[in-house]
Structures are given as structure tokens and as C-alpha cells.
C-alpha positions as CSV (number, residue, x, y, z in Angstrom):
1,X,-54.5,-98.7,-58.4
2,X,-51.4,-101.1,-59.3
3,X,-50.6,-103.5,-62.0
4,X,-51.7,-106.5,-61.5
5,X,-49.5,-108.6,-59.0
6,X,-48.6,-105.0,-57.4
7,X,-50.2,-105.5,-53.9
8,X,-47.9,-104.0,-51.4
9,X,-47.4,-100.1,-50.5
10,X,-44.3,-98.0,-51.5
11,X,-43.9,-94.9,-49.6
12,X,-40.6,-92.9,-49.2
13,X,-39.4,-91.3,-46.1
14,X,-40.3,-87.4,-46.2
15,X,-40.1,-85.3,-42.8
16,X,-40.6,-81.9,-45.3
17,X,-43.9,-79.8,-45.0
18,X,-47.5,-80.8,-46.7
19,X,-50.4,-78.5,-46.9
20,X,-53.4,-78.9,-44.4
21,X,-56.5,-78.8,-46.2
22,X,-58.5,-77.8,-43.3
23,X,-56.2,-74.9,-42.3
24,X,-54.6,-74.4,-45.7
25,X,-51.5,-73.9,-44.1
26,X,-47.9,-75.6,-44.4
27,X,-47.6,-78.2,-41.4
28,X,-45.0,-81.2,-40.7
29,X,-45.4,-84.4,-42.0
30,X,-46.8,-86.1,-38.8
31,X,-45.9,-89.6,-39.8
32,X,-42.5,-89.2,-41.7
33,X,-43.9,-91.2,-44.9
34,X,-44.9,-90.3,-48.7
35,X,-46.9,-92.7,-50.5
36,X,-45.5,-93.1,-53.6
37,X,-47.5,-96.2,-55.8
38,X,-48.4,-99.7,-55.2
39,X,-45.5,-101.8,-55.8
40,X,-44.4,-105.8,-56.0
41,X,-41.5,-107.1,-53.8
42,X,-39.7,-109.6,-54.8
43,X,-37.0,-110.9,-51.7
44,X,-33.3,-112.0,-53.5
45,X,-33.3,-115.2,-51.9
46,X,-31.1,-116.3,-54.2
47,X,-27.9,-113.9,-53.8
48,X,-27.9,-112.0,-57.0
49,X,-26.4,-109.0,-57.1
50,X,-26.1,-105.8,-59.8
51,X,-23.9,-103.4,-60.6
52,X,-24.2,-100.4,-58.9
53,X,-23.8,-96.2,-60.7
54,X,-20.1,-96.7,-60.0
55,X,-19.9,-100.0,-61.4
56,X,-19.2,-101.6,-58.1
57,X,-21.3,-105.1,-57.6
58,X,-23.4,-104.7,-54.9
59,X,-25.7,-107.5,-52.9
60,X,-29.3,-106.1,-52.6
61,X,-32.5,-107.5,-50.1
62,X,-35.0,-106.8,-52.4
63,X,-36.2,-105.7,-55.9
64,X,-39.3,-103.3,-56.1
65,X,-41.5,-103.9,-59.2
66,X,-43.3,-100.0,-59.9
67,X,-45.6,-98.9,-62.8
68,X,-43.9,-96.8,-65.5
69,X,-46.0,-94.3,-64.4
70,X,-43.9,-93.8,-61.1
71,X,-40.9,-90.9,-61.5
72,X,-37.2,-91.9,-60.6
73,X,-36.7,-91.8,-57.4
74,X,-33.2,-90.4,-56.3
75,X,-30.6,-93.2,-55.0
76,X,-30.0,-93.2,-51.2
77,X,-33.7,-92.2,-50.4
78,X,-34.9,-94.8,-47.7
79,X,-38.0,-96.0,-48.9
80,X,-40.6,-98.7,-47.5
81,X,-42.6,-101.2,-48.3
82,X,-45.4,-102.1,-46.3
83,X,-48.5,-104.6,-46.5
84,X,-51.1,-101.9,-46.0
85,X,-52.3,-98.4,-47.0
86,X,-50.8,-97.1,-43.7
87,X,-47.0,-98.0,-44.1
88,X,-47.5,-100.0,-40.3
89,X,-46.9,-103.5,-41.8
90,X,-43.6,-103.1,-42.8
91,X,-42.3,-105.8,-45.2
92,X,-38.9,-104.1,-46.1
93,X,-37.1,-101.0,-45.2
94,X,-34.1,-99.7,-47.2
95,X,-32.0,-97.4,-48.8
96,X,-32.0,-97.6,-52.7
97,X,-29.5,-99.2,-54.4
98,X,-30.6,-98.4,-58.0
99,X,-33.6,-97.2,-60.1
100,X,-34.1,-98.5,-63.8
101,X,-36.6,-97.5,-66.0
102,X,-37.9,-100.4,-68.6
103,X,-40.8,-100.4,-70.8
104,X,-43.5,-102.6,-69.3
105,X,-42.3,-101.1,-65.7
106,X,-39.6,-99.5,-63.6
107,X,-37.6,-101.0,-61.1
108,X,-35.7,-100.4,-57.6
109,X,-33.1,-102.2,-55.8
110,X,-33.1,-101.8,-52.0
């Protein structure tokens, strides 16, 4: 499970092949999702904005609170954040912007 405060779903967009425990062979993923921790969004409401890898400022939706435990995850991916286990109650959907790694947790812009 999550920090505390981390009560919504990250998943990232993955259409490559999973193995099928029943079969135990290599089939699609069905629903085009990965999930990758529990997460905390927190909206920009206010207009920040941060500089991106090429030191361009860029406007961002939303910042996505992780555990340090979670691995980079590479910039472009589109990821989602949903309100269930499922990834059907979508909250935010995104490419991502940035991904810093801190010592109490990590951190993505989408």
C-alpha cells in the first residue's frame, strides 16, 4: 500500500505482452494499463510552472506525489491517475513532463 495521503492509482499506458498464469503463455495486455503504485495528485491551480530537461519553463496540470520506492519512469510515457484499483475513474491523464527523485518521495509532472 501507499504513504499516507497516497489514495489514488498510477498506472502507465503499456499495450506490450504479460504472461497468462493460466496458460503460461505471452498474451496482449487486454486493457492497455500497468499499475505502477498508489500515488497523490495534487491539481496546479495556481499556474506554477518548472523547468523542463531542456531548461524550457513549461505549464504542467498536475504533480504526482509517488513513494521512493517507485523507479523513474521515462519522460513522454502517458501515464494515469485514476480513483480506483481498475484505472476507470480517471482523475488525470497525461504525458510526463518531469520525474525527480527526493528523499522522503519522488515526484512527476504531467
Amino acid at each position: 500500500m501507499g504513504a499516507i495521503g497516497h489514495n489514488h492509482y498510477l498506472f502507465v499506458e503499456d499495450y506490450s505482452l504479460i504472461y497468462d498464469e493460466d496458460t503460461g503463455e505471452m498474451i496482449p495486455n487486454q486493457n492497455g494499463i500497468k499499475f505502477i503504485s498508489m500515488c497523490r495528485e495534487q491539481v496546479n491551480s495556481s499556474g506554477k510552472v518548472i523547468a523542463g530537461t531542456d531548461g524550457i519553463t513549461i505549464a504542467y496540470n498536475s504533480v504526482i506525489h509517488l513513494d521512493t520506492s517507485v523507479l523513474p519512469i521515462e519522460l513522454g510515457k502517458t501515464i494515469i491517475v485514476s480513483n480506483d484499483s481498475e484505472g476507470k475513474d480517471i482523475r488525470i491523464k497525461g504525458s510526463i513532463l518531469r520525474f525527480t527523485e527526493g528523499l522522503l518521495h519522488n515526484r512527476l509532472w504531467v
